[in-house]
C-alpha positions, -999 to 999 in steps of 0.1 A, spaced: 456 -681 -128 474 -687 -98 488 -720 -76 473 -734 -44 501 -741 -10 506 -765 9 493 -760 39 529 -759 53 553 -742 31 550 -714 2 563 -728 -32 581 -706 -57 570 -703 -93 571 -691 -127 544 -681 -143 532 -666 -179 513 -634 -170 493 -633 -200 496 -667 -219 475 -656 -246 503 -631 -256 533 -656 -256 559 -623 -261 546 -608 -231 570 -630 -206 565 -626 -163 586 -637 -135 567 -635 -103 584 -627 -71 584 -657 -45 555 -661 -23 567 -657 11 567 -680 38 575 -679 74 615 -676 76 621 -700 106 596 -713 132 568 -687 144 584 -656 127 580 -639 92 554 -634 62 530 -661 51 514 -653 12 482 -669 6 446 -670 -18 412 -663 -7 399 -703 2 432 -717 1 444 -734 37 473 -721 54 492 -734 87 510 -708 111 535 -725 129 548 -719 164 584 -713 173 587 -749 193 573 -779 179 580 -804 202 576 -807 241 552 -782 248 522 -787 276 500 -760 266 502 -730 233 476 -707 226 470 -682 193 459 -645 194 444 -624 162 469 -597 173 486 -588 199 459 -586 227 456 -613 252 415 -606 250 418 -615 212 423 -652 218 418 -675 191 417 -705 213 444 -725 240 452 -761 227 466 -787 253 492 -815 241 485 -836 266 444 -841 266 446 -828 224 416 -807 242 408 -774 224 391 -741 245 385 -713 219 382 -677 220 365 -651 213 379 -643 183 376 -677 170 353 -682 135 348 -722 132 376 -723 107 409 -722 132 419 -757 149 447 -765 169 478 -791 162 500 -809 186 530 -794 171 518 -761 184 504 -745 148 471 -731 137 454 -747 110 432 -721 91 406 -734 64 387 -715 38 407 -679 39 392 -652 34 405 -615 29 397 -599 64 421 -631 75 451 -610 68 472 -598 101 495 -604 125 492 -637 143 507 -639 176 512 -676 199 522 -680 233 537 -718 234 542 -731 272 565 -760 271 565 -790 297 601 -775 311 622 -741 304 599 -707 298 571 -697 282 581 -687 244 562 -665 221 560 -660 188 544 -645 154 533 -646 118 520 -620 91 490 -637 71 482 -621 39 454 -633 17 447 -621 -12 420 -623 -39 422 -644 -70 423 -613 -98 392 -607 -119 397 -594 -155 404 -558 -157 389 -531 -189 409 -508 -207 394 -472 -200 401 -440 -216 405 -417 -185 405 -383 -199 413 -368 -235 397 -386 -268 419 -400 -292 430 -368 -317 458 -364 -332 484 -338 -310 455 -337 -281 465 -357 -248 449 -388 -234 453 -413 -205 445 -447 -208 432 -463 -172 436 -501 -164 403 -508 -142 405 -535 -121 381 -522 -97 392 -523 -59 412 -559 -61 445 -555 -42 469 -555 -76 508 -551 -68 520 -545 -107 501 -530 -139 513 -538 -176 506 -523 -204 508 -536 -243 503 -526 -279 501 -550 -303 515 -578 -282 541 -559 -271 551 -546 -239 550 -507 -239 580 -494 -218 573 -465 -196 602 -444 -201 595 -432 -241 590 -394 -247 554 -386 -253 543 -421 -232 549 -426 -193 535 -452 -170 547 -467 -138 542 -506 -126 524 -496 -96 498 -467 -115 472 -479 -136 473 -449 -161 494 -448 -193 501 -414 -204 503 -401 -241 511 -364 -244 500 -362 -272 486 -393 -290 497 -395 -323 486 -410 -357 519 -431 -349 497 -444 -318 477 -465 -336 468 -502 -327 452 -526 -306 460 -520 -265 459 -545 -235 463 -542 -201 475 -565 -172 471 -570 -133 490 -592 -110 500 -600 -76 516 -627 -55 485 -652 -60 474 -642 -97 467 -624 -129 447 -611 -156 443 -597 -185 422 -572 -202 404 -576 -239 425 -559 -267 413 -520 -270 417 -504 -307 428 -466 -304 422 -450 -334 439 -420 -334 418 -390 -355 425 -360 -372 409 -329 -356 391 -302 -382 411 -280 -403 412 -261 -439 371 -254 -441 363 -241 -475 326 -230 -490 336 -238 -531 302 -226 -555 293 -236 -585 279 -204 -595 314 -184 -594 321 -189 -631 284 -176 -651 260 -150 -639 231 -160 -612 201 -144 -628 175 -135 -595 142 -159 -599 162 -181 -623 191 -197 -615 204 -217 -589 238 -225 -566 250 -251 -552 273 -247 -523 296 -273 -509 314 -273 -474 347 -294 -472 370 -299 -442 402 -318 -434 396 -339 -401 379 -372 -390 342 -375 -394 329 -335 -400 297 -327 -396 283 -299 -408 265 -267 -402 255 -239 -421 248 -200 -408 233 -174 -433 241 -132 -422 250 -149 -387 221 -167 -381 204 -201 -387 197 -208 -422 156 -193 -431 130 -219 -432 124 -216 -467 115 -240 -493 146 -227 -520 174 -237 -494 181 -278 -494 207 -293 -474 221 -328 -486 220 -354 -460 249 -353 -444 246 -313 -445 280 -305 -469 260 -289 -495 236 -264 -501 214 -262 -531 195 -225 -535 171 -228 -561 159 -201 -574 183 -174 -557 169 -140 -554 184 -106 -543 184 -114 -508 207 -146 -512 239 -124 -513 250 -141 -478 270 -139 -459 273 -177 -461 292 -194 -435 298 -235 -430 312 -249 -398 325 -284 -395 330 -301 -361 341 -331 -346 343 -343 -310 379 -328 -309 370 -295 -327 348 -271 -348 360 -248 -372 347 -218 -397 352 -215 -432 360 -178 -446 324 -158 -451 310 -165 -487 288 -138 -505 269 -144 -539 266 -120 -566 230 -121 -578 224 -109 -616 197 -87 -614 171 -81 -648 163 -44 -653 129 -32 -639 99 -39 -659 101 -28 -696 120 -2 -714 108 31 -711 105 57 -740 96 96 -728 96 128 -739 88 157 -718 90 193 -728 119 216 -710 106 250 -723 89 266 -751 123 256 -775 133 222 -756 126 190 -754 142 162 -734 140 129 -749 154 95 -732 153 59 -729 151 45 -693 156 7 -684 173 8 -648 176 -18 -623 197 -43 -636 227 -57 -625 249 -61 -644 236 -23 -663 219 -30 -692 232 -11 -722 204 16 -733 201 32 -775 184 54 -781 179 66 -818 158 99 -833 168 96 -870 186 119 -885 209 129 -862 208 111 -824 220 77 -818 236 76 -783 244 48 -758 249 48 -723 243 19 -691 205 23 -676 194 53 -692 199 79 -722 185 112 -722 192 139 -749 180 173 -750 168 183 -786 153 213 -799 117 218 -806 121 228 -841 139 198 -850 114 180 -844 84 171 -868 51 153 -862 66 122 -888 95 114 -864 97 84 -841 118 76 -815 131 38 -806 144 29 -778 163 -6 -775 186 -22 -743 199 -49 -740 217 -68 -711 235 -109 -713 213 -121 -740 181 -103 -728 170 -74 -748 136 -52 -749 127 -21 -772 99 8 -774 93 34 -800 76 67 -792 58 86 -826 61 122 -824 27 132 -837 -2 153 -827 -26 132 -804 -52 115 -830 -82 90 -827 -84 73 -858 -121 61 -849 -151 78 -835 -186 93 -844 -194 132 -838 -235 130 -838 -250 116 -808 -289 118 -804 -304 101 -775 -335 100 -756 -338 118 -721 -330 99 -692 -302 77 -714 -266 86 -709 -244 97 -729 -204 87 -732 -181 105 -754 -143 90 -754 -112 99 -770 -84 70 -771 -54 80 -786 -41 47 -789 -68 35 -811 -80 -7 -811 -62 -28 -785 -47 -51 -819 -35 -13 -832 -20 -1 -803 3 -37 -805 14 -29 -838 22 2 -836 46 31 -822 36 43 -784 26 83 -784 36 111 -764 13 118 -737 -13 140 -735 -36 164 -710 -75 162 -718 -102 193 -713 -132 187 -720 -153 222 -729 -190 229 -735 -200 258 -753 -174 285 -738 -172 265 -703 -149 237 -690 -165 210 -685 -154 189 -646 -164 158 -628 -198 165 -605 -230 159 -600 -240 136 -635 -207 143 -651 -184 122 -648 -147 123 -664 -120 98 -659 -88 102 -677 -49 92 -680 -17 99 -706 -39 87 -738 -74 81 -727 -105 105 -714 -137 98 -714 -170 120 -702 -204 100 -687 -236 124 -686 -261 99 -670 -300 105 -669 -295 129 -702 -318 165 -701 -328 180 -732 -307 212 -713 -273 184 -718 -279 189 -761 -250 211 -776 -216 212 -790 -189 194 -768 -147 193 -773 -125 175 -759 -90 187 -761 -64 168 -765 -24 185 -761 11 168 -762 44 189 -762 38 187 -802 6 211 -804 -28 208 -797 -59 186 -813 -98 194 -810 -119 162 -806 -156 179 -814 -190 159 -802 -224 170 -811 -249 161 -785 -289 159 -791 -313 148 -764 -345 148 -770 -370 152 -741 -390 113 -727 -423 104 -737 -450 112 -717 -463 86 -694 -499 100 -683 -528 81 -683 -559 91 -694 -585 65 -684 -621 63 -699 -648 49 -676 -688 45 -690 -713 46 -665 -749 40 -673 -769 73 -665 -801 60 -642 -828 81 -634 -858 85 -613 -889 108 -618 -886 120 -585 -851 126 -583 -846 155 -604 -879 177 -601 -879 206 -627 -844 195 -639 -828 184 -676 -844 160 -692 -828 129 -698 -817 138 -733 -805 166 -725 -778 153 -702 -771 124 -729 -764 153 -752 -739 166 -730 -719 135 -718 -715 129 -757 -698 166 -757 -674 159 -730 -661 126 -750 -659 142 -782 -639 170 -770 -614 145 -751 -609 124 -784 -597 157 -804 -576 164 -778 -563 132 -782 -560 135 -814 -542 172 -815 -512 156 -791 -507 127 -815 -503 147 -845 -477 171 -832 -457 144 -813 -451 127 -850 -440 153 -866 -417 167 -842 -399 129 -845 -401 133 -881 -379 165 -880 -357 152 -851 -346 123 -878 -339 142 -905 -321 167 -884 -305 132 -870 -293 119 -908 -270 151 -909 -229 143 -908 -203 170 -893 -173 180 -899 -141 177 -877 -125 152 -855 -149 122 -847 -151 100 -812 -170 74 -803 -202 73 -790 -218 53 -766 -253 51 -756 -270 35 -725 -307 33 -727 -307 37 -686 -347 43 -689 -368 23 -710 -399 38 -722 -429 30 -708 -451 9 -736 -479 30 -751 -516 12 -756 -541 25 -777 -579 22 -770 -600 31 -800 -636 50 -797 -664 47 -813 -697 62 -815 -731 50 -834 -748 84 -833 -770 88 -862 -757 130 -866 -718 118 -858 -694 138 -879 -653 132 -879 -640 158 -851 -603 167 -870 -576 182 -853 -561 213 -864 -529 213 -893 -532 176 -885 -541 160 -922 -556 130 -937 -566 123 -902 -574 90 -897 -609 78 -898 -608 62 -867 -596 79 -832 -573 76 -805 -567 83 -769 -533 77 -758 -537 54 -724 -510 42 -700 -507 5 -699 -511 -7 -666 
């Protein structure tokens, strides 16, 4: 607010700097006006009117006004007697002369202010100057309340700026709460004339809503209230997991991890090993980022996990945080025996891996039952050892447990076949599986393992050419493809484990492939011509002969059939035989299919005909055959 003058004489006031805030009471300074004619300090608003006045008033011919002290920075020359008025060049529209020798100025404005001087001419005595100091000032806007520097933490330091923005202000107040802050407290300092008010440090004690005010000799103002909220800056970050108490089984469980922090308004960020979190799936951050969910944790989740929370005033670490992951042992439970020497054996149990050690048994009735973490192994002698025994194994580890049992007998293949008769170009497989039928080997005890030979005759028998022999601990197996009648004979495969020795034997009989020639029969009508043959056969003569030549095909015929029959008829009795000895199965592919056999049947109406038999071929048939390829 502020109060217009007269246009003559300054008028002294009171005035309520801030009358919204009643508590807050202001006593102005007077506005000054000129102390006597023509000399002193005239105090007025930007648009007010103000009257300089000369140091005579009365009797004077001629005065004139300067901006200054110049003689070239007239304002104008006023004469008493004509009231006429010459102006200057420093004159604006807004000065006029009075009789009394004063300058009337409308309509202030700040570049206004200065020293006015007058030179006053009276009509007797000397010429007597005089001068006045004009200062205008602005009618105050409303100021803000700024925070200079700092933020508003508890123990950090901050400045609060009152910012009334290039307006000529004489005195700066400051209030909390209504109330006047005094400058002279320990951690707060201000002066009247500074716009900054000092906290080193804020405190929570600091608190409240602040307001700032401007004033000078014409008017005042006030800012709006500012609420400084003093916060707390981060401290005690802790990682706390929920997974501390129980076991955190790799591929199965799960952990959740929660940051917390003292301070205002954390945020938070999480670091895995030193780096940013991995971009996987199993890692979920709540939404404001204090927890962390891993589910499920695997081996590599052992951390280091670290949180950090921050705020504008500061960040700070929690202590590293490293999971211990429960691992399960690798794959099953392992039963061995190996031999040492000709006397020793070294039996054990094996299921390593886990973490915690899973506790291993292992028990060979009568006499070894011993227990140790991961793995039991117990050298026993040879001869202690019979082919009835069997070995168990059993660990166990939190609830999870897994066993295997190893028999101790000779290797054995409780199914297979020892005769195998095929036809050449078939092949022939011959397998020994010591762990019998897939729903067998499920129920029963695992075996020791074995090495296969396979032997022919006196030779060992080794992958090549058609042979081939694929084998492992309790399996082999022996393919001859495209069989030859030189593949038929006595076959072993030998099977050994550390107990002894077992002779699988196979009987293999391949007879040779049918024949597939043809034999084709073509009757062509005998012309002839009396010229053609002059002195030659007669024509039934070479009739006679052409009957010869078919006769003599149909008993050879005839001879091949007959000795091909009963050389099958001896093959399947020979087949019908059993052997003695270990069996195996056998396995037959019939690669090449036998051509189909047609029969074409002859006959001749010769009035002589007689049956042409073959030789130790009886009871014949009446009728012939030729064996003919089909086509």
């Amino acid at each position: 607010m502020h109060a217009s003058l007269s246009e003559v004489s300054v008028v002294n006031y009171i005035s309520f700097f801030a009358p919204s805030h009643p508590a807050w009471l202001c006593v102005w300074p007077q506005r000054t006006a000129a102390q006597g004619p023509g000399a002193g300090v005239v105090d007025a608003a930007v648009g007010e009117t103000v009257t300089l006045t000369a140091p005579v008033t009365a009797d004077i011919l001629v005065f004139s006004w300067y901006r200054g002290t110049a003689v070239s920075e007239l304002i104008l020359t006023y004469i008493v007697s004509s009231s006429a008025q010459n102006n200057g060049p420093q004159f604006t529209g807004r000065e006029s002369g009075r009789p009394d020798g004063s300058l009337r100025i409308t309509d202030l404005r700040t570049s206004d202010s200065g020293i006015y001087t007058v030179s006053v001419i009276p009509n007797s005595g000397p010429t007597t100057p005089g001068s006045q100091q004009l200062r205008v000032y602005e009618i105050l806007s409303q100021p803000s309340l700024l925070i200079a520097s700092g933020i508003e933490f508890n123990g950090y330091n901050m400045t609060l700026k009152c910012e009334a923005r290039n307006q000529t202000v004489d005195t700066y107040l400051f209030l909390k709460d209504n109330v006047n802050i005094t400058c002279d407290q320990q951690r707060v300092t201000c002066t009247g004339s500074s716009p900054f008010l000092h906290f080193q440090p804020i405190m929570t004690s600091d608190n409240g809503n602040y307001t700032c005010g401007i004033y000078n000799l014409i008017s005042n103002n006030t800012s709006s209230p500012r609420e400084i909220w003093v916060k707390e800056p981060i401290s005690s970050v802790n990682i706390s997991s929920n997974g501390t108490s129980g076991h955190l089984w790799e591929d199965e469980g799960s952990v959740n991890l929660t940051c917390s922090a003292l301070g205002t308004a954390p945020t938070f960020s999480w670091t895995y090993n030193g780096t940013d979190l991995p971009k996987d799936s199993r890692y979920q951050l709540s939404p404001d980022g204090s927890s962390l969910v891993i589910s499920p944790v695997t081996r590599g989740d052992t951390g280091p996990f670290v949180c950090t929370a921050s705020n504008p005033a500061n960040n700070q670490s929690s202590l590293p945080l490293h999971l211990k992951i429960s691992l399960r042992p690798s794959g099953r439970i392992q039963c061995r025996a190996q031999k040492i020497s000709d006397s020793q054996v070294e039996l054990s149990c094996s299921w390593p891996g886990g973490s915690p050690s899973a506790k291993v048994h292992l028990q060979l009735p009568p006499s070894i039952n011993s227990n140790e973490n991961d793995e039991v192994k117990r050298n026993v002698s040879r001869s202690n050892i019979n082919p009835n025994m069997t070995m168990t194994c059993r660990g166990e580890q939190e609830g999870y447990s897994d066993n295997c049992s190893l028999s101790m007998g000779l290797p054995h293949d409780p199914a297979t076949q020892q005769n195998n008769t095929l036809t050449g170009g078939q092949s022939v497989t011959l397998t020994v599986n010591l762990l019998g039928s897939s729903s067998s080997r499920l129920a029963s005890a695992g075996i020791l393992p074995a090495n296969f030979t396979w032997i022919n005759g006196t030779s060992t028998v080794g992958s090549g050419g058609r042979v081939e022999i694929t084998s492992n601990d309790s399996f082999s197996q022996m393919v001859i493809s495209n069989a030859m009648e030189s593949d038929s004979g006595d076959y072993i495969c030998r099977a050994e484990n550390l107990m002894g020795t077992t002779n699988f034997s196979f009987r293999v009989q391949v007879s040779p492939a049918p024949e597939t020639s043809t034999t084709q029969t073509t009757t062509t009508p005998l012309v002839t011509h009396p010229n053609d043959n002059p002195g030659g056969l007669s024509a039934g003569a070479i009739a006679g002969i052409v009957i010869g030549v078919i006769a003599v095909v149909v008993i050879i015929g005839v001879t091949v059939y007959c000795v091909l029959k009963k050389k099958k008829d001896k093959e399947l009795r020979t087949s019908n035989r059993n052997l003695p000895g270990e069996s195996n199965v056998m396995q037959m592919n019939d690669n090449a299919k036998q051509d189909d056999i047609n029969y074409a049947v002859l006959k001749f109406n010769n009035n002589n005909q007689q049956q042409i038999l073959a030789p130790d071929c009886p009871n014949a048939p009446e009728t012939l055959y030729a064996q003919v390829k089909k086509k």
